[in-house]
C-alpha positions in Angstrom: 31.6 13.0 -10.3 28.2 12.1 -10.2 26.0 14.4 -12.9 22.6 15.0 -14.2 22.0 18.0 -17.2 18.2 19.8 -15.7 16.6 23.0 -15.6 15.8 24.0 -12.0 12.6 25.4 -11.2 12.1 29.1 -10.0 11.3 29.6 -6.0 8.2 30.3 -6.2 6.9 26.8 -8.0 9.1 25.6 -5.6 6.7 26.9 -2.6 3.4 25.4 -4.2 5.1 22.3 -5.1 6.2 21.8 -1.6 2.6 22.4 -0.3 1.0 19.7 -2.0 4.5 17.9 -0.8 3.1 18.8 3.1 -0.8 17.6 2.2 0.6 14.3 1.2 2.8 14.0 4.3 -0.2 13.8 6.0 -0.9 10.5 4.7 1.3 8.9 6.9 3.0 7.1 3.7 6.5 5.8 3.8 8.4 8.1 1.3 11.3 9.9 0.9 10.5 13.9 0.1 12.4 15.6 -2.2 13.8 18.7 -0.4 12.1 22.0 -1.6 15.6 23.2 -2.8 16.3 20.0 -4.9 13.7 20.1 -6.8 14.2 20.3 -10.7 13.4 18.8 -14.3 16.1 16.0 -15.0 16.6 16.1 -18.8 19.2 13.6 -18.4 20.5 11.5 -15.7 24.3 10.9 -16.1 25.7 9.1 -13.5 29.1 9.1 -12.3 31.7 10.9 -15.5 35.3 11.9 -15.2 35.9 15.9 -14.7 37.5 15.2 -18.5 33.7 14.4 -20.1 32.5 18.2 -18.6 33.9 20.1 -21.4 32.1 17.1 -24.2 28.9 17.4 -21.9 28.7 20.8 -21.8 29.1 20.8 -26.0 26.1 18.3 -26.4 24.1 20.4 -24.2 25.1 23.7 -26.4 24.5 22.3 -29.6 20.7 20.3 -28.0 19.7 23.8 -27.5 20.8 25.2 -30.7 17.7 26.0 -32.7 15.8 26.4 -29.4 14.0 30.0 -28.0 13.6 30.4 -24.9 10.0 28.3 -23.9 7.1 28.7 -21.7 6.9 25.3 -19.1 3.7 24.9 -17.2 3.6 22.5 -13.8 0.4 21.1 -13.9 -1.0 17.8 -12.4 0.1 14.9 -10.2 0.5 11.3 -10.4 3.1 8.1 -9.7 5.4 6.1 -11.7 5.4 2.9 -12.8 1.4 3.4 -12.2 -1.1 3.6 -9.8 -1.6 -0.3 -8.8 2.9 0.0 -8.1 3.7 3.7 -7.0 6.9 4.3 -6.6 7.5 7.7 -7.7 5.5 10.6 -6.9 5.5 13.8 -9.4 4.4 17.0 -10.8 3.7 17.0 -14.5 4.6 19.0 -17.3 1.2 20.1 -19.8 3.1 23.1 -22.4 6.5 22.9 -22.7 7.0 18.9 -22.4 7.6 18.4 -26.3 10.3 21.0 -26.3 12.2 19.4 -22.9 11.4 15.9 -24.7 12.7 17.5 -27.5 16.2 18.5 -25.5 16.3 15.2 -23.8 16.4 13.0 -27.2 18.8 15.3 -28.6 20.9 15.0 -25.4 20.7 10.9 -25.5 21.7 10.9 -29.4 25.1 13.8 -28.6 26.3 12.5 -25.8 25.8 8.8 -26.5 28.8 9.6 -29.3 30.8 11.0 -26.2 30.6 8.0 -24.6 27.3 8.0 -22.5 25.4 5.4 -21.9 21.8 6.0 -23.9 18.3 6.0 -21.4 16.5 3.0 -22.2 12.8 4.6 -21.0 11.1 6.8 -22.8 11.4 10.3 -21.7 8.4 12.1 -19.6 8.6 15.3 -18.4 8.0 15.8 -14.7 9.6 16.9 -11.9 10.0 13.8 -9.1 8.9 15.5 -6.2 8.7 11.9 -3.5 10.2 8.3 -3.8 7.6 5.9 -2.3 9.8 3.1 -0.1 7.5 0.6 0.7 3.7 0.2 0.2 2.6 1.9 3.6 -0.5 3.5 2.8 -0.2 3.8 -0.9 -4.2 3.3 -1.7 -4.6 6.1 0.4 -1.7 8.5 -1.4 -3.6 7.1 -4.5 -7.2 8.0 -3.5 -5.7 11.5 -2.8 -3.8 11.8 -6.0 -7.6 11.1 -8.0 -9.3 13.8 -5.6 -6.4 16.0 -6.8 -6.8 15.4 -10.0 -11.0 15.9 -10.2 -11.1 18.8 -8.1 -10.0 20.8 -10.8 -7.3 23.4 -11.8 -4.4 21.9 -10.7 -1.8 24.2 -11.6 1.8 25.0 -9.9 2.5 27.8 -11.9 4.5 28.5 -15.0 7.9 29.9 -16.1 9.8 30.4 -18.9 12.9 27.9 -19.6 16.1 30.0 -20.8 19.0 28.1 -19.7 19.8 23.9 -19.1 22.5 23.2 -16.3 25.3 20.5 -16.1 24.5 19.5 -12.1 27.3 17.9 -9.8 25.1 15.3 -7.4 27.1 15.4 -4.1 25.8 12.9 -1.3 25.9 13.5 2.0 24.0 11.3 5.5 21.7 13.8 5.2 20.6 13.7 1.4 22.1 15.1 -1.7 23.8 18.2 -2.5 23.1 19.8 -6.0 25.7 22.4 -8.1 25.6 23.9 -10.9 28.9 23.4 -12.6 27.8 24.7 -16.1 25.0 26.3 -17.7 23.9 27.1 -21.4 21.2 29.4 -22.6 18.3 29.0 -24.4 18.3 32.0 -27.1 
């Protein structure tokens, strides 16, 4: 099985994220859009773990969240990974709330490294990936846009608060990936 532990995002961030998804699809760049449904904030990317590691995972991600209340996340901003001269990510950034999720994410490399999972080696940033650039078709332009974004002002996506973190199966298919739930634990 393929698994990731995130928190998704509510619908309606979904719908503004996925807006500033269609003015950048106007660029005529060469990358892959996340699907409005797909979107979410990876606190930890897995990879592929026997159905026997669910039951450790899901004890790591209890015992991350342990001293945690539920938190207020706000989307705000927009930018690229590795950096603007070699995009090849495009995101929505995290303002409040990113020291708590960094917070979940280094507890969740330190738990489930002792299960048996193989610790990140970058540091982690919260975002939520919202394109994958595939080649560098028009990337000054998606750059020069990103900067107007960025100076025009208020560039909010909304806010919510974060109350539960979910184990999520990755299930490919031709047509892109497929994401469930398989287990979630709350935030009180």
């Amino acid at each position: 099985m393929r698994l990731f532990i995130a928190v998704n995002i509510p619908d309606e961030i979904k719908e503004k994220i996925s807006a500033f998804q269609q003015e950048l699809r106007k660029l005529d760049c060469d990358i892959k859009w996340v699907n409005v449904e797909n979107l979410h904030l990876t606190l930890k990317f897995i990879g592929e773990a026997s159905p026997e590691k669910v039951d450790d995972i899901e004890s790591s991600m209890k015992e991350s969240v342990s001293d945690l209340k539920p938190f207020r996340v706000d989307f705000y901003g927009a930018g690229v990974f590795p950096d603007i001269h070699r995009p090849r990510v495009v995101w929505v950034g995290i303002t409040e709330g990113a020291d708590s999720l960094k917070g979940i994410a280094s507890k969740l490399e330190t738990l489930l490294e002792a299960v048996g999972i193989k610790k990140e080696e970058r540091e982690f940033s919260a975002h939520a990936t919202v394109g994958r650039v595939r080649s560098s078709r028009n990337t000054i332009a998606l750059v020069k846009k990103l900067i107007e974004f960025e100076k025009a002002g208020p560039s909010g996506f909304g806010s919510f608060v974060v109350d539960k973190i979910c184990l999520m199966q990755s299930i490919l298919h031709p047509q892109g990936p497929e994401y469930k739930c398989l287990r979630s634990v709350t935030v009180s």
